[in-house]
C-alpha positions as CSV (number, residue, x, y, z in Angstrom):
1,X,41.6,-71.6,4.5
2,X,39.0,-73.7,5.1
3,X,36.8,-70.2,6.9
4,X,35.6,-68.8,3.6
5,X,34.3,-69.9,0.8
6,X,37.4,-68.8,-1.9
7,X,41.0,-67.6,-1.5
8,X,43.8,-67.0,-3.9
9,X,47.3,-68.9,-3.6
10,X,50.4,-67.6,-5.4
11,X,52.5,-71.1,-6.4
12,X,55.6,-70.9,-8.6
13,X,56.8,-73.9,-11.1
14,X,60.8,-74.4,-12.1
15,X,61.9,-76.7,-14.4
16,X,65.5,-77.5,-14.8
17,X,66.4,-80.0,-17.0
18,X,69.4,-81.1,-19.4
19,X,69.7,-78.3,-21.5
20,X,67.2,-75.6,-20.3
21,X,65.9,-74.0,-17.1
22,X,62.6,-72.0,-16.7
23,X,59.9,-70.8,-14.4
24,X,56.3,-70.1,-14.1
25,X,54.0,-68.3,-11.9
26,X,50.3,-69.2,-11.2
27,X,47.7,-67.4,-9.2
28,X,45.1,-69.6,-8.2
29,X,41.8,-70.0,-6.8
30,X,40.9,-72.3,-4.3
31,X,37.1,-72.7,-3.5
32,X,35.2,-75.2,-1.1
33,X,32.9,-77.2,-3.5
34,X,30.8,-79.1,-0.9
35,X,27.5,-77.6,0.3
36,X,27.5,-75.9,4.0
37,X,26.2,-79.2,4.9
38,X,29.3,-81.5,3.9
39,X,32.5,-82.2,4.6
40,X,34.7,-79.4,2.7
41,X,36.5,-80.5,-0.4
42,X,38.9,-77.5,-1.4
43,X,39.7,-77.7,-5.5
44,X,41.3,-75.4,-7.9
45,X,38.8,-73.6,-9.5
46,X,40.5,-71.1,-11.7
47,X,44.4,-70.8,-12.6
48,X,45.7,-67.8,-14.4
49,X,49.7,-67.7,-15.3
50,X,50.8,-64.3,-14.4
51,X,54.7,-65.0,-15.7
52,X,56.4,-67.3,-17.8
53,X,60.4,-66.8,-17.3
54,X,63.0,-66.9,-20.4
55,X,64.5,-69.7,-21.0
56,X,67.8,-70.4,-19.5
57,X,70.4,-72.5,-20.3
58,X,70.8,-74.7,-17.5
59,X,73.8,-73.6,-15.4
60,X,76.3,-76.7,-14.7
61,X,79.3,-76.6,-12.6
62,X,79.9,-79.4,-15.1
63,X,78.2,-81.7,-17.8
64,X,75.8,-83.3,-15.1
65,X,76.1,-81.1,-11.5
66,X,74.0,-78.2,-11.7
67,X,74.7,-75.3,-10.3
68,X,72.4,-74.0,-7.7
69,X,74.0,-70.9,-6.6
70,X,72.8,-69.9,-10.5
71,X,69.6,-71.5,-10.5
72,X,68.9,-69.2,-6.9
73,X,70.1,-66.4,-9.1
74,X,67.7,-67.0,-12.1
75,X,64.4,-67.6,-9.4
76,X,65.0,-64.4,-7.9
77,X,66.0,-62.3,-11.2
78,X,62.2,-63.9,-12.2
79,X,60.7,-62.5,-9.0
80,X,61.8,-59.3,-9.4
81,X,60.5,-59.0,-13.2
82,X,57.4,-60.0,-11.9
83,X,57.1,-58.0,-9.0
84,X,56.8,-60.2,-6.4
85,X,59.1,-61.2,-3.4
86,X,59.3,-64.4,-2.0
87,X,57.1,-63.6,0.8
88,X,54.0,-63.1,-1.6
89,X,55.0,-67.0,-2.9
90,X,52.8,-69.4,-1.2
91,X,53.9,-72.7,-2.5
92,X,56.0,-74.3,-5.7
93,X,57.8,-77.0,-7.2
94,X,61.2,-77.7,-8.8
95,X,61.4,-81.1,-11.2
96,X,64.9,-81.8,-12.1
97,X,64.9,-83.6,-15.5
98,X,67.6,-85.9,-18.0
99,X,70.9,-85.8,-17.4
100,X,70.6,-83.3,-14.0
101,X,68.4,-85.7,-12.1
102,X,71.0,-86.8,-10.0
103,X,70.6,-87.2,-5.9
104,X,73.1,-85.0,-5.5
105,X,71.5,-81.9,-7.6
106,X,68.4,-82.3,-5.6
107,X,70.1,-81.6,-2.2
108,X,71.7,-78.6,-3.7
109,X,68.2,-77.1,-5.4
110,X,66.8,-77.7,-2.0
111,X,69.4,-75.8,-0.1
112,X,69.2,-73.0,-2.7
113,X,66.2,-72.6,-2.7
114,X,65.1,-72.2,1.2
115,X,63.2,-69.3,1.5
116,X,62.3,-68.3,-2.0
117,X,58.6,-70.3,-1.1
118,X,56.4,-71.4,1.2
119,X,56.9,-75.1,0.4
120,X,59.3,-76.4,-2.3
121,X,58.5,-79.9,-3.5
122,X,61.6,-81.3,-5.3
123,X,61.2,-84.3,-7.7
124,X,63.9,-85.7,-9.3
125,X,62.2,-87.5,-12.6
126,X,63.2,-90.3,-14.7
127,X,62.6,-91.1,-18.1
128,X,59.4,-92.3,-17.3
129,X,58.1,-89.7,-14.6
130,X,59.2,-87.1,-16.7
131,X,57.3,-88.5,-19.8
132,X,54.0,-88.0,-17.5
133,X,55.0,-84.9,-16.2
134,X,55.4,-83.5,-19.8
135,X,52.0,-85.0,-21.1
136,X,50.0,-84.1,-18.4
137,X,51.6,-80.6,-19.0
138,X,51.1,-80.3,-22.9
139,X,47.7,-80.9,-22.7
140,X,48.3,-84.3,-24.0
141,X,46.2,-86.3,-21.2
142,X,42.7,-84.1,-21.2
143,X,42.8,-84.2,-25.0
144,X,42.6,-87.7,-24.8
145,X,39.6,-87.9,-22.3
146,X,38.1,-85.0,-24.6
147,X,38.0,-87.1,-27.5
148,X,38.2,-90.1,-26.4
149,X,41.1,-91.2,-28.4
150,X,44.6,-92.6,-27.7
151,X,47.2,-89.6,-27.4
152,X,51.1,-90.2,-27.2
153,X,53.1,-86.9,-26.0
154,X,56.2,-86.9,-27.2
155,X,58.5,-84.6,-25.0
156,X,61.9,-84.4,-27.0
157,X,64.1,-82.3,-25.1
158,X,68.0,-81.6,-25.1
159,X,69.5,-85.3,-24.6
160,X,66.1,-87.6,-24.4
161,X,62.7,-88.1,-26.0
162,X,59.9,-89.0,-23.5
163,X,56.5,-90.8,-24.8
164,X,53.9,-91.0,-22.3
165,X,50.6,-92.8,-24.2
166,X,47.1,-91.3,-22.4
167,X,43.9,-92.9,-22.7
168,X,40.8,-91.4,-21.3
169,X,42.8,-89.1,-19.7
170,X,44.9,-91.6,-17.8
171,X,48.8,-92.3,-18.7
172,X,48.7,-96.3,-19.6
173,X,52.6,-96.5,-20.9
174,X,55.7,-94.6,-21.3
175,X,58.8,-95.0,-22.6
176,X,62.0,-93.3,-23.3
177,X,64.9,-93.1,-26.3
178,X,68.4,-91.2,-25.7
179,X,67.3,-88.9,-29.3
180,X,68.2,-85.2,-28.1
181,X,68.6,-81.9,-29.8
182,X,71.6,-81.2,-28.0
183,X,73.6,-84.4,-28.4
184,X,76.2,-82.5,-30.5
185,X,76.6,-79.0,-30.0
186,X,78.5,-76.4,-32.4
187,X,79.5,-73.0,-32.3
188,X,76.4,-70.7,-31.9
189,X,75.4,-70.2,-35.7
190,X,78.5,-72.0,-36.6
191,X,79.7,-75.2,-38.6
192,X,82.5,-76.4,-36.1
193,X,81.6,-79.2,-34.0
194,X,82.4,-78.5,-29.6
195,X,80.9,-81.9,-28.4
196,X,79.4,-85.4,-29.3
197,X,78.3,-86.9,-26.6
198,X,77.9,-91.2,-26.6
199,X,74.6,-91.3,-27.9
200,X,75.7,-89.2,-30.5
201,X,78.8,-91.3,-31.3
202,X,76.8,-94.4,-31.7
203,X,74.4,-92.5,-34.1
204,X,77.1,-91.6,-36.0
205,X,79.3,-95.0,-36.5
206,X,75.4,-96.4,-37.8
207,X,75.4,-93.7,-40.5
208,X,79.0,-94.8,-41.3
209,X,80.5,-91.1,-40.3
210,X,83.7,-90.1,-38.4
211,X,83.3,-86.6,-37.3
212,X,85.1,-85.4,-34.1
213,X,85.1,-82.2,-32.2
214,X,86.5,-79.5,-33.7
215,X,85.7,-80.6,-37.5
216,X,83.5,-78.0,-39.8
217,X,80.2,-80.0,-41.1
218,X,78.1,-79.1,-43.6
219,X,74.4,-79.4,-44.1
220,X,74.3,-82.1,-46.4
221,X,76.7,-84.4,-43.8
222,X,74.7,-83.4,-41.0
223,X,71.0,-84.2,-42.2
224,X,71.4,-87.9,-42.9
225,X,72.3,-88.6,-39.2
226,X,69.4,-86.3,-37.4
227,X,67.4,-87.9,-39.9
228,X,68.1,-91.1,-39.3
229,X,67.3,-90.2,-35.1
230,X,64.5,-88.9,-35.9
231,X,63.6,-92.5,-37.6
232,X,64.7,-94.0,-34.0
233,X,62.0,-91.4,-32.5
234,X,59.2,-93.0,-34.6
235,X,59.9,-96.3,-34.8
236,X,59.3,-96.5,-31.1
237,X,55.4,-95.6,-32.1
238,X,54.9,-98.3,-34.4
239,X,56.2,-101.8,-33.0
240,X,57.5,-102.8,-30.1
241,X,60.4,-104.9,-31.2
242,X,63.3,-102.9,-32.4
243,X,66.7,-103.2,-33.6
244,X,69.4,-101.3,-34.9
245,X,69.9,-97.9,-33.9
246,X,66.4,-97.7,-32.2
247,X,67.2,-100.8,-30.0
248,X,71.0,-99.3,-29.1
249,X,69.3,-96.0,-28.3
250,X,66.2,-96.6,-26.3
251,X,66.7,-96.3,-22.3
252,X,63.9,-98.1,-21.2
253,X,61.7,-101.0,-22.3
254,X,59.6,-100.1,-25.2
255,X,56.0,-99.0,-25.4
256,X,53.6,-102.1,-25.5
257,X,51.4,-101.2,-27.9
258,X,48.5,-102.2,-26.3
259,X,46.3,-99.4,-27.9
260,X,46.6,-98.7,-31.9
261,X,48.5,-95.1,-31.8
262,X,48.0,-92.5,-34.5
263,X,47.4,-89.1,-32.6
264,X,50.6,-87.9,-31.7
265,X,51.9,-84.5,-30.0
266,X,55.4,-82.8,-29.7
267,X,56.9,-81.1,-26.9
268,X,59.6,-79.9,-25.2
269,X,62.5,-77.8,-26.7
270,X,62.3,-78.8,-30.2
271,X,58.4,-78.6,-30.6
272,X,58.5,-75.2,-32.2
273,X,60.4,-76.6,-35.0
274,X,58.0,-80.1,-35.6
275,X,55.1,-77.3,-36.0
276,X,57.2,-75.2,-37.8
277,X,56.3,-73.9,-41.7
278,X,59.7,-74.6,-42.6
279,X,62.3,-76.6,-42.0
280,X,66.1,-74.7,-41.7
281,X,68.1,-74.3,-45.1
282,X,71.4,-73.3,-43.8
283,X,73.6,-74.5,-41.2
284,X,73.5,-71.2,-38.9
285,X,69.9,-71.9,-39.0
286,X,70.3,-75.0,-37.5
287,X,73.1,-74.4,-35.3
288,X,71.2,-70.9,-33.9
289,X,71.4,-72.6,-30.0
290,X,74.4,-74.1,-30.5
291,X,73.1,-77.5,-31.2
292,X,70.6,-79.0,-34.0
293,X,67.4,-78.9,-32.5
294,X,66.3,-77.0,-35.0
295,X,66.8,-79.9,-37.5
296,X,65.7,-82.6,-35.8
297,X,62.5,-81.0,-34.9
298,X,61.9,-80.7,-38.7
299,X,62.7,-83.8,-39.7
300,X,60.7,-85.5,-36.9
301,X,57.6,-83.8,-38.4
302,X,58.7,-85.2,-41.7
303,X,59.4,-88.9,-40.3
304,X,55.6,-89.0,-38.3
305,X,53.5,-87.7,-41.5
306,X,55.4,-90.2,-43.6
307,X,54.7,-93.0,-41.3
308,X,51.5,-92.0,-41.4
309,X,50.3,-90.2,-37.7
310,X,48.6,-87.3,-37.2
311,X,50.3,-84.3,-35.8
312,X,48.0,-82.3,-33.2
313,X,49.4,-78.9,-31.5
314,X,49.5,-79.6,-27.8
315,X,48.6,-76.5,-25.6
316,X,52.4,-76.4,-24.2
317,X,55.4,-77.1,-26.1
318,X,58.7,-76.0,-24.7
319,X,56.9,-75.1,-21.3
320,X,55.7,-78.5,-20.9
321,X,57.4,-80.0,-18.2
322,X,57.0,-76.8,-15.9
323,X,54.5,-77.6,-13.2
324,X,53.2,-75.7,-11.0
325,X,52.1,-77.2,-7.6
326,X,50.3,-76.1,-4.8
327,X,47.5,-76.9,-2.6
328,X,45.1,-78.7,-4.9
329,X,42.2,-80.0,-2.9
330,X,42.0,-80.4,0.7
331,X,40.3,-83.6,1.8
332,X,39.5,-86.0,5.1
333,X,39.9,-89.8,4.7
334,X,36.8,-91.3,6.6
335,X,36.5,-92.9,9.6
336,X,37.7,-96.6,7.9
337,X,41.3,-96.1,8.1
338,X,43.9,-98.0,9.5
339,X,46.8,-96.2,10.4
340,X,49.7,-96.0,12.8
341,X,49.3,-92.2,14.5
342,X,53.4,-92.0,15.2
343,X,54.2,-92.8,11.6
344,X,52.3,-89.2,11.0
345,X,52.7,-86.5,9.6
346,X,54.6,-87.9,6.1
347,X,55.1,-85.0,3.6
348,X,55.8,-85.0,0.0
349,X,54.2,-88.3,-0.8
350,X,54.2,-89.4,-4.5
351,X,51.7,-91.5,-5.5
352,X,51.8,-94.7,-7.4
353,X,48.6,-95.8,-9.1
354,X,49.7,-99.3,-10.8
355,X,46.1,-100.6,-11.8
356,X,45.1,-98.9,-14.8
357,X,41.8,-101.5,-15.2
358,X,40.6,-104.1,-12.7
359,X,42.6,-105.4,-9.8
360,X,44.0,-108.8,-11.3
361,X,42.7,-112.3,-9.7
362,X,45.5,-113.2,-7.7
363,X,48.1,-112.4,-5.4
364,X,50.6,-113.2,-7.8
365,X,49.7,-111.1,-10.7
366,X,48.6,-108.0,-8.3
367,X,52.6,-108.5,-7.1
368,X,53.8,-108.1,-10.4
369,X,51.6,-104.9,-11.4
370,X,52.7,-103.2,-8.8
371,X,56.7,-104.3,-9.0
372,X,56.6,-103.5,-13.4
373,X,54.8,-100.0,-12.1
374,X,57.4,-99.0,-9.5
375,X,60.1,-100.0,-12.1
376,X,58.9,-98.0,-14.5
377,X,58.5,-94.7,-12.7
378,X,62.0,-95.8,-11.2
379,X,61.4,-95.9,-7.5
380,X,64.5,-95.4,-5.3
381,X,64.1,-98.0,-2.5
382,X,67.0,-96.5,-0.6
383,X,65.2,-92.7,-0.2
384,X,61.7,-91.3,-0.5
385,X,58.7,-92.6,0.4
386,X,55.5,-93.2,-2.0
387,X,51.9,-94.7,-1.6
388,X,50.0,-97.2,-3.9
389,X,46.3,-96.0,-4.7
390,X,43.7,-97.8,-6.4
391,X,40.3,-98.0,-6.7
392,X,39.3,-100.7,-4.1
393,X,39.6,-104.5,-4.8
394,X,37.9,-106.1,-7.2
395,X,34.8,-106.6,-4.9
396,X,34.2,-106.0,-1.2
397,X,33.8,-109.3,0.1
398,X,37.0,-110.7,2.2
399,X,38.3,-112.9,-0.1
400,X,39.2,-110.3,-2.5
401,X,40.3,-108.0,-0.2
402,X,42.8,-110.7,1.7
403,X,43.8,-111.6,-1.9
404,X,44.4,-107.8,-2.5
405,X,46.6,-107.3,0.8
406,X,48.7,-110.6,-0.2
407,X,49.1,-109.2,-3.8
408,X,50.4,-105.7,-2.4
409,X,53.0,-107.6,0.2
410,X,54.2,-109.7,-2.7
411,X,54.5,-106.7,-4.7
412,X,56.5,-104.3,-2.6
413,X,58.4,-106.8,-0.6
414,X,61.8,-105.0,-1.8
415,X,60.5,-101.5,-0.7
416,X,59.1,-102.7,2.4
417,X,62.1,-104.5,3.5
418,X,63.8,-100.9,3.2
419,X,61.8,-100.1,6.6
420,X,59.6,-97.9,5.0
421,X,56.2,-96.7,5.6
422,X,53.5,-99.2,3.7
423,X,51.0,-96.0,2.7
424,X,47.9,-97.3,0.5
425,X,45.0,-94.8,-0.4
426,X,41.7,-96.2,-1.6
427,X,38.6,-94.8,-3.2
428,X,37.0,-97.6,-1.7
429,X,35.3,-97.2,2.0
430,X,37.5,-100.4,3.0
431,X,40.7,-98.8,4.0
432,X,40.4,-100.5,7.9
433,X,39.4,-104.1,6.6
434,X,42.1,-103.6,3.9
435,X,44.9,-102.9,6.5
436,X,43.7,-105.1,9.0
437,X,44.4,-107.8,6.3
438,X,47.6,-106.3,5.1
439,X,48.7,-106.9,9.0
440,X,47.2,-110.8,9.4
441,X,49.1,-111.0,6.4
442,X,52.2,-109.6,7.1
443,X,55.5,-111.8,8.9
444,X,56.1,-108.8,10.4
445,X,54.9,-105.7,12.2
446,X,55.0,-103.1,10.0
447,X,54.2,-99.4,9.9
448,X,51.5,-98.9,7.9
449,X,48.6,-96.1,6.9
450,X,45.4,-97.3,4.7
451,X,43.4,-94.4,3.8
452,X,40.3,-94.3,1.9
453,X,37.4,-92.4,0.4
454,X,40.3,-90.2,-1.6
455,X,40.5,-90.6,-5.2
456,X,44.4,-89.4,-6.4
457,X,46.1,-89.8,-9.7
458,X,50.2,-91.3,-11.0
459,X,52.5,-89.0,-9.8
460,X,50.4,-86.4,-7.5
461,X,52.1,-85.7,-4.4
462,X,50.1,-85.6,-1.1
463,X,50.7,-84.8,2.7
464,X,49.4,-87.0,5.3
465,X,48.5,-85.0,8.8
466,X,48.1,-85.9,12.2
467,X,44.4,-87.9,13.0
468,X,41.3,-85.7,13.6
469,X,38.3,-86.6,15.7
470,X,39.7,-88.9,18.4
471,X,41.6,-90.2,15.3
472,X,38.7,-91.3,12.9
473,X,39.6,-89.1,10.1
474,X,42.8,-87.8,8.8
475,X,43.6,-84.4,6.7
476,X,45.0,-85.1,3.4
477,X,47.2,-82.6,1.0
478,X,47.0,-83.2,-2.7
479,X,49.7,-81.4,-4.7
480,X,49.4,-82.4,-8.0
481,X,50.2,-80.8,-11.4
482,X,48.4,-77.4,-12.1
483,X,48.7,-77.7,-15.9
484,X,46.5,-81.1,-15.6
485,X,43.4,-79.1,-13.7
């Protein structure tokens, strides 16, 4: 790749979440930026989506276990209408969303899958992740560094509703409420009622009502309770202290309001409706995908423009969360790296960038950055194995830099004591002081890779190869998320 100057890459994005499945294919072009003089750096220069898939129901083998052998059936039914075989596929991603991100579905995609591209990365999201993943998607993030104004994306898809707050282009919060279009579904165009799931229930006991599967609802009975979820869905914009049906329904600690809010855009499966003309009259209106995301997209609309935000059309609704991942950029961490060369090659990385400003001033306070950070994107200690990136302490003399290694041990002394991998990437040309710190530091041996001179973004995923040039520099992989290039 790295021979000529351009090449084009073929990379395919699925998105399976609670309700709906769907792919897209990218074609995109890779170019060495540097001059003939300098290292290459290999970037995404132009992305062009060739096919966007229908939208599937997820298939489940029940209400939470998706069923691959289906999902294999829909990728290659969306080859074929493209014209493509998985041969001409050079790399992809599947994100398993809500309900279906369970550790068990992501074996089974992976199995499924082999074969249908060059390189599958599989993420399984929660709340939070996802909320980034959609933003970044909708357009959500750059319009904030555009304008230089606070953006929350709303994603609100069939079970959950994901805010991720960008400012400057950077994600600085996220939260998540159990407020889904699909929480009760219905006969397709229909009044009956087929399912009310538990958030749904408790909804329903607030408004004071006692329908059951199987009972016919009108209109009228039906609006008060979307109504009042859509409430729940805006609420979480303007405080931080809730109670009531907000506080029963939200899955995650609130948004912090840090920044004043008031740009707000909707995604996800019932955008269409927020930025609809009109809202439905009737109840087959409502019910048209067996569920009322129809309504509660209108009424959602309605809720935000009387609380006063503004409304802005994202580039991606229902498409959001589709990513489309491939071989990014191609870069070398300099010659001040501190690695480990058996703990390499590590694949698949995701990357954790806790410090959204400056490094705080003590070990203490770095600790608990970085321990709120990997709570919030829910980090699975047991399985998987992620790196912390930053800028670079907050100068360059030692005592910051001893204070920053202290302040990373403190931080991920539960994941470390998992035996995994301490992986820290810097922008800072201090990765072998850093790590040589980190080890003084440390009670313990432990494995350990400090890169620097790379500059990576929350939730990117990179691959980490074997050391070059009598081991003074090391290739790095970013994958990140095409839709945010």
């Amino acid at each position: 790749m790295l021979e000529s100057n351009n090449q084009r890459i073929t990379s395919v994005g699925i998105d399976i979440g609670t309700t709906t499945t769907q792919l897209v294919i990218s074609q995109l072009t890779i170019e060495n930026t540097a001059s003939g003089t300098l290292v290459p750096r290999v970037e995404i220069t132009d992305k062009e989506v060739i096919h966007r898939s229908q939208i599937y129901f997820t298939p489940l083998l029940d209400r939470d276990l998706i069923n691959a052998a289906a999902v294999s059936q829909i990728v290659e039914t969306e080859y074929q209408a493209a014209g493509l075989t998985p041969e001409m596929i050079d790399t992809g991603a599947v994100i398993i969303t809500g309900e279906t991100a369970k550790k068990e579905n992501a074996k089974a995609i992976i199995d499924a899958l082999a074969g249908f591209a060059g390189d599958f990365v599989v993420a399984t999201a929660g709340a939070n992740l996802e909320a980034i993943y959609a933003g970044k998607g909708s357009g959500a993030a750059q319009y904030s560094a555009q304008r230089h104004q606070v953006t929350v994306n709303i994603d609100v898809g069939g079970g959950t509703s994901n805010y991720a707050v960008f400012h400057e282009g950077k994600a600085v919060d996220s939260s998540c409420i159990n407020v889904g279009g699909h929480l009760i579904e219905f006969d397709r165009q229909g009044d009956r009622i087929t399912y009310i799931s538990e958030p749904a229930k408790i909804a329903l006991e607030s408004a004071g009502q006692r329908l059951q599967a199987g009972e016919r609802v009108t209109l009228p009975q039906l609006r008060p309770i979307v109504k009042a979820m859509a409430e729940c869905v805006v609420d979480v914009l303007k405080t931080s202290t809730h109670v009531g049906l907000t506080k029963e329904l939200l899955m995650t600690p609130p948004l912090q309001q840090a920044q004043s809010i008031r740009k707000v855009m909707i995604s996800g499966g019932v955008a269409d409706y927020v930025y609809a003309l009109n809202g439905p009259t009737t109840m087959a209106e409502v019910t048209a995908f067996g569920d009322f995301g129809p309504l509660l997209g209108w009424e959602l609309r309605v809720s935000l423009e009387k609380a006063g935000f503004v409304l802005e059309k994202p580039n991606e609704t229902v498409r959001a969360t589709v990513i489309g991942t491939g071989t990014q950029s191609v870069n070398l961490s300099g010659s001040t790296i501190h690695l480990q060369e058996n703990t390499l090659p590590l694949r698949n990385v995701m990357v954790i960038s806790p410090f959204i400003s400056a490094i705080p001033e003590t070990p203490q306070k770095i600790a608990e950055v970085v321990k709120t950070q990997m709570l919030r994107l829910q980090v699975d200690h047991s399985e998987g194995v992620v790196a912390i990136a930053m800028r670079g302490p907050r100068t360059m003399s030692f005592a910051d830099i001893s204070i920053l290694a202290q302040g990373l041990l403190l931080g991920l002394e539960d994941y470390l004591g998992t035996d995994k991998p301490l992986i820290i990437v810097i922008e800072a040309d201090c990765g072998k002081v850093l790590g040589q710190c980190i080890s003084a530091s440390a009670n313990r041996l432990l494995e350990m890779v400090c890169i620097d001179q790379l500059e990576v973004e929350n939730c990117d995923y990179i691959d980490i190869g074997k050391p070059l040039m009598g081991g003074r520099v090391v290739p790095v992989v970013l994958k990140t998320l095409v839709f945010n290039r």
